[in-house]
Structure formats: C-alpha cells, structure tokens
C-alpha positions, 0 to 999 in steps of 0.5 A: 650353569652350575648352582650351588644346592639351596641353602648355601652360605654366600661370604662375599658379595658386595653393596655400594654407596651410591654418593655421599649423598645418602650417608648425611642422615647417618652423620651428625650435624658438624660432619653433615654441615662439612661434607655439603658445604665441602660439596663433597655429598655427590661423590661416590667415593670409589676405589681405584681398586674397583673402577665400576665401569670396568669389566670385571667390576661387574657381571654384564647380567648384574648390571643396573640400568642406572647406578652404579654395580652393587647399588641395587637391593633387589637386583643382590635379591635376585641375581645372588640370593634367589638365584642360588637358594642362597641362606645368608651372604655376608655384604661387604661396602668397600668405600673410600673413606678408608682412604682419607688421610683426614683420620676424623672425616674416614672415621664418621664416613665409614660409621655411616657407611655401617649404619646405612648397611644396617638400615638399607640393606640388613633391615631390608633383606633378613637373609642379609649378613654384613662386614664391619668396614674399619679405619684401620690407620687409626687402631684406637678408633677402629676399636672404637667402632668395633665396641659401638656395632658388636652389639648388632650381631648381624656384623659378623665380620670386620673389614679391612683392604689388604694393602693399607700403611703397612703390614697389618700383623704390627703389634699397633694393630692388635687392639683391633684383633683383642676387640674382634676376638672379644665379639666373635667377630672374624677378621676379612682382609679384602683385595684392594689398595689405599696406594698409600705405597705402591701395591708391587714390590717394584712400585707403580705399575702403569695399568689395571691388569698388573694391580689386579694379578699384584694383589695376591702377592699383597695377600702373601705379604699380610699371612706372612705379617699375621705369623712373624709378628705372633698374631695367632698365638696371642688371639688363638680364637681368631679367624682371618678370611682372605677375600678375593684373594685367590688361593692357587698361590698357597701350596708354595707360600706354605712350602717356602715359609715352613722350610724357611722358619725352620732355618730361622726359628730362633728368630720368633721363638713365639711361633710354636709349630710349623706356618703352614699349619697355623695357616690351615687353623686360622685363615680361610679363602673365599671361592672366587676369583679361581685362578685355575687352568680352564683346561684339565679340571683335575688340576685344580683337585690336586692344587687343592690337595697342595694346600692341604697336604696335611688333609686339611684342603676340605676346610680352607674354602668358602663359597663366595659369588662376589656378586657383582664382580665378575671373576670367574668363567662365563655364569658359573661361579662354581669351578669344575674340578672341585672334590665333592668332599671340598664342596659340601663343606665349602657351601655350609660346614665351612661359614659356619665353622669359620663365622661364630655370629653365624653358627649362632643364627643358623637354623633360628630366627634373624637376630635383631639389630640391638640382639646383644652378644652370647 
C-alpha cells in the first residue's frame, strides 16, 4: 500500500445525509411541517450518479456495517484522516436537493445540508474542511447562500455537479463566481448529473458503466464554457477544481482548443491568450480516478508532461482519496509512475495554492465557525 507522507491535504472526500430525517433541525418550521407531513423525512435523497450499493460508490474496507457509505464520522477519521496522517480534507455532501425542480424546497434542503455539515462533521472532526453545496438553477439564491456561510471560513470551496441545466460558463451564472471571487472561495465542479438532459451527447444511455466513462466528456463541456464565455477573464482571481474528473483527457482537449481558437479567435476577441494556458492558470484535478494504463507507469509521466507541456504539469494536481469511492486500483490511492516533482506539490504546495481559505489556516489554530473573512 502506497501512503502519502503525513501532513498531506486531502481535496476530495465525501459525507453523506443519511435521511431527511436528520436536516429538520436545521429548517425552519414551514419546511420541516412539509418535508414530514410530505413524508419525505426517511428519504435519503440519493443521486443516480452515486448508487450507494454500487461498487465503485465505496471502497469494501470503507463500508459501514449499517448505513449508508460516507454516513460515518469515525470510520472518515480512520480510514481517510489517520490512516494517511492526513492534515485537512475538505468533505463534499453531494445530496439530491440539487435535483429538485421545486427551486424553494432545494434551496432550504441544501442550507441544512450545510449547516448539518458544519455541526456534525466540522465541529466535530478540526482536521475537517467542507464545500459549499449550491443550488445553482437558481444563481441569485445560490449568491444568497454564498453571503449567508462565507463568514464561516471552514467553507473553503463551493460546490457544484458538472452537469446541471446548462453549461455552467453562461453569463446568469456569473454572479455566483462575482460572490465565490469575493470570499476566496474556489469553485468545485463535481461529477455527477441532474439528467436534467442526457449526460451523453447521443442521449440516454441504458447502464451505469457508460454514464460513468461519459462524465469526462461533461468536464470537457464545462472548461470549454469556462473560456468561450470569458469567465476567467472577468474573475481573474478564480479557481476552478474539477473533482473526479479524471485528467488523462486533457492533453488533447488543450491541443484541439488552442488550434481551434487560434482559426477563430475573432469570435471571442475577450480571450487574450492561448486556452490551454488559462486552463493550466485556473483549473486544478483532483487525483482520483486515474485513468492510466495498469501496465507501464512511465506512461502515466509522459501524460503528465502532455498537460503540461509549457512546464506547468507539476501544478495542475491535487491529492485526493474520494474516501469512500473506490476509483483507483486495489488499496493504493497513489498511482505508480507519478514524478517526484508532481508528488510533493500535488500533497501540500498545490491545496494550498489552489485554496485561499486554507493557505490562511494552514500552520494556526482551526478557524471558528463565525471567524470572519481576512
């Protein structure tokens, strides 16, 4: 088993809302009077994206013996924190609320989804980091619930699935990133569907397996949207982390887009400089999964190299576990064939570059949940 050296920064693992049940002391009395008599409180409000009995939904070792994978405080403590001497892992709820079509009800479910991430599980555990879940069908109460937690600097990032009601670059989106800029938050585009559409480009697929391999081609949708539509231009401080996402694709997205900008540049005279290059300034992937051939590590270095042709391969990473998902090969969550180089940034220098909220906490005291912003 290959453990990443003590003190490395974890940016992906994830808790789970065990039911409904647990968020109504989080809501206020009209929405806790309708989720109960709705008898909607013992729904755990899964994704499809994230069947939890489904194999890869959870390491076997990771498992609870009752509830549901990610559900558990102490087994993240001891699988994902003291296992690998971990210094802070920021925890990402990925809860269906985000699905409703009902934008009042997604609103109040994802607020307590984020005040029950802060009582049970960063009050609890100071190692402990969390995402900002969004509902992003509706910009101006996701601003609204961006203001109401920044204040809390334990939120280090918001969060957001990758494939939503459309590509996430539109300018009705951009007050979210004006509000995320503003509080150093980072943006964290996750894998995972609304189906609000069909998550391929041919449309619905019939099985898990093909969702699954289609979600990097929703990631090469929304780095596409991030650039035509300027959004790094006009939020030059921003940072965009593609979670789950895998990274193998990227060397040929960077080609296609540079060559094809520079035919058609005139069409988004707002982008100043070649893609690739605001690509490697403003978006960061989290380790896991790797999608790299199992036989000839080396060929995972020179993919690496690929991504960063301009010497920028050493910056784009960052270490992740996605406890309690089980996307990599056997027990070890670091692939061979990683540079040494790319490794010491990837586990320390890299978080912190790529998260302002951490570099500030980093080496003092755990910020307390009302720590107002610097």
């Amino acid at each position: 088993m290959t453990i990443p050296p003590r003190g490395a920064i974890d940016c992906d693992v994830h808790v789970t809302v065990p039911d409904a049940a647990v968020l109504l002391p989080y809501l206020d009395d009209y929405w806790r009077d309708q989720i109960v008599n709705r008898h909607i409180h013992k729904q755990p409000f899964h994704l499809q994206s994230y069947p939890p009995n489904a194999p890869i939904s959870c390491r076997p070792d990771w498992r609870p013996a009752k509830g549901f994978p990610g559900s558990d405080l102490d087994l993240l403590r001891r699988h994902a924190l003291d296992a690998f001497g971990t210094r802070f892992a920021i925890a990402n709820a990925l809860h269906g609320a985000i699905a409703l079509f009902n934008e009042d009800m997604a609103a109040a479910l994802i607020a307590a989804v984020n005040d029950w991430v802060a009582r049970e599980w960063l009050d609890r555990e100071p190692r402990l980091r969390a995402s900002i879940l969004l509902p992003m069908h509706n910009p101006a109460l996701a601003v609204k619930e961006i203001e109401r937690l920044a204040k809390d600097r334990r939120f280090v990032q918001v969060l957001v699935p990758v494939m939503g009601d459309m590509p996430l670059g539109k300018r009705s989106y951009w007050p979210v990133y004006a509000a995320a800029q503003q509080h150093d938050l980072t943006v964290g585009m996750h894998a995972g569907s609304l189906y609000r559409q069909a998550p391929t480009a041919a449309g619905f697929p019939s099985y898990q397996v093909e969702d699954y391999v289609a979600q990097s081609g929703g990631f090469e949708n929304q780095l596409l949207s991030f650039i035509a539509e300027g959004v790094f231009v006009e939020f030059p401080r921003l940072k965009l982390v593609c979670i789950e996402s895998g990274f193998t694709w990227l060397p040929t997205l960077l080609w296609r887009v540079n060559k094809t900008w520079r035919g058609m540049r005139a069409e988004v005279p707002w982008i100043d400089r070649p893609p690739a290059d605001i690509i490697r300034d403003h978006v960061r992937f989290t380790l896991q999964p790797v999608d790299a051939p199992p036989d000839d590590p080396h060929k995972l270095a020179c993919t690496l190299e690929h991504m960063g042709s301009d010497g920028s391969s050493d910056r784009l990473l960052l270490f992740s576990t996605d406890f309690p998902h089980w996307h990599f090969d056997g027990d070890a969550v670091l692939p061979q064939g990683l540079p040494e180089s790319i490794m010491r940034k990837m586990l320390v220098e890299n978080p912190l570059d790529t998260y302002p909220r951490l570099r500030a906490a980093d080496g003092g005291a755990p910020p307390s949940r009302t720590e107002e912003a610097v």
